[in-house]
C-alpha positions in Angstrom: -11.8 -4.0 2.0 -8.3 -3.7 2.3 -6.6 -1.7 4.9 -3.5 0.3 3.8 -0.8 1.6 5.4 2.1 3.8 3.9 5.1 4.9 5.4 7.2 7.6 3.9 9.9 10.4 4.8 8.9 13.2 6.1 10.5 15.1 3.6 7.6 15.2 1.0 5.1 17.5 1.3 1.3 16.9 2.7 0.4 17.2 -1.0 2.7 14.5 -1.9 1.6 12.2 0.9 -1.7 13.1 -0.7 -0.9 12.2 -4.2 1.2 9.1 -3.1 -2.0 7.6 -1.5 -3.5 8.4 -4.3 -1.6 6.1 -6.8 -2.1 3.2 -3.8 -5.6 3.6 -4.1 -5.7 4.2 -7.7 -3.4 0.5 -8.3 -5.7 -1.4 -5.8 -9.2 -0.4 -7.9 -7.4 -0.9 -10.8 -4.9 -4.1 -10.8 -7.6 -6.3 -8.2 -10.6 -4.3 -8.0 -10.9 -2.7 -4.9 -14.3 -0.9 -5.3 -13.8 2.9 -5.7 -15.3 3.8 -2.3 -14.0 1.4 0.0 -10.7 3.7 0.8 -9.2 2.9 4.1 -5.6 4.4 4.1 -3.3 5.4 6.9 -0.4 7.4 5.6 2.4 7.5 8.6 5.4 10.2 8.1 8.6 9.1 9.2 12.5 10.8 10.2 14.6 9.1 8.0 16.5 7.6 10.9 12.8 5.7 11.9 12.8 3.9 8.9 15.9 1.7 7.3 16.2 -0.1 4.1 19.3 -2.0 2.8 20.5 -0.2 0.2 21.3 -2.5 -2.4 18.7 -5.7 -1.2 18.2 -7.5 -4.2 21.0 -5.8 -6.4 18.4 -2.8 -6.5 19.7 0.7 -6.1 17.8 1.8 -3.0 17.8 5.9 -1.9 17.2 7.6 1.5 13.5 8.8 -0.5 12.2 5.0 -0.4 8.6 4.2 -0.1 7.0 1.0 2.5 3.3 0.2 1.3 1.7 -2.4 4.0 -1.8 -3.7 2.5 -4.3 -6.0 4.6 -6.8 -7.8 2.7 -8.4 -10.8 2.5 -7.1 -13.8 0.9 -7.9 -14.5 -2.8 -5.8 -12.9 -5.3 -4.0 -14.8 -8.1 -0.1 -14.2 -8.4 -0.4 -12.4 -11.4 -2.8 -9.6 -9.3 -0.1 -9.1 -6.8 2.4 -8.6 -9.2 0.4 -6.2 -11.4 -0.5 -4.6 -8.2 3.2 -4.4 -7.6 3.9 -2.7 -10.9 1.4 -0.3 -10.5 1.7 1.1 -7.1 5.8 1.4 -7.9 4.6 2.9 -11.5 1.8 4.9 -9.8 4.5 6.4 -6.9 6.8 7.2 -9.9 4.2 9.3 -12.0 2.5 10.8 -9.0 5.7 12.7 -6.7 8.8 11.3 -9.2 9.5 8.2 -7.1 12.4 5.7 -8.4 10.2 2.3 -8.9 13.0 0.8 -6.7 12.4 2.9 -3.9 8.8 0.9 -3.3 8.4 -1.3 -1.4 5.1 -3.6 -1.1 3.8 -6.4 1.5 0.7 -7.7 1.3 -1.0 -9.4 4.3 -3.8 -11.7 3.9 -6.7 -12.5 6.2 -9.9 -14.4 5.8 -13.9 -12.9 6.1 -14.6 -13.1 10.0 -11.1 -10.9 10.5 -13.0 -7.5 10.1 -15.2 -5.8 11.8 -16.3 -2.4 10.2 -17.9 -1.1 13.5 -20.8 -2.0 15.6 -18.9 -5.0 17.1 -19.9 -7.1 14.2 -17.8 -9.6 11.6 -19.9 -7.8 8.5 -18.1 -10.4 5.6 -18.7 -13.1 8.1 -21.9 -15.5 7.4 -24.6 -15.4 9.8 -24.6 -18.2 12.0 
């Protein structure tokens, strides 16, 4: 169950927020199989003077329109999942609202089975003791 929080400008729409959230979810089922039901997404809208990129970190060519993707999950993945989840949530932000692929960015933080709690007070990945 990953937990996923996206920041972006305030200037797109509640339909682009929408659709942006979207392509997250769409990359995660589809790059490291993130079951099509477990959706936990927080989508945070921000003035452009809350948020702040370098512009040119990396020698890419960063805008004011760029796009911060925070995903909590637990440990596990191979490098080559994170990258292709990389590609595709930059590809997916691209198709969905016309994003530049350089205007994502993407951090992924890992955790192990007894760091969630889905409600009732109780670890549910967490073996029974």
């Amino acid at each position: 169950m990953p937990l996923v929080e996206i920041y972006v400008s305030e200037q797109r729409s509640g339909a682009e927020r929408k659709q942006l959230a979207d392509a997250v979810h769409r990359a995660l089922v589809e790059t490291i199989g993130i079951p099509v039901d477990d959706r936990f997404q927080i989508v945070r809208a921000l003035a452009r003077e809350d948020y702040i990129a370098d512009a040119n970190y990396f020698d890419l060519a960063r805008s004011d329109d760029f796009l911060v993707v925070r995903v909590t999950l637990r440990r596990g993945r191979s490098p080559d999942k994170k990258q292709a989840l990389y590609r595709a949530i930059a590809d997916g932000a691209a198709r969905a609202v016309g994003m530049h692929r350089e205007d994502v960015l993407v951090v992924l933080h890992e955790n192990d089975a007894i760091d969630w709690s889905f409600g009732g007070g109780v670890a549910q990945y967490a073996p029974a003791d």
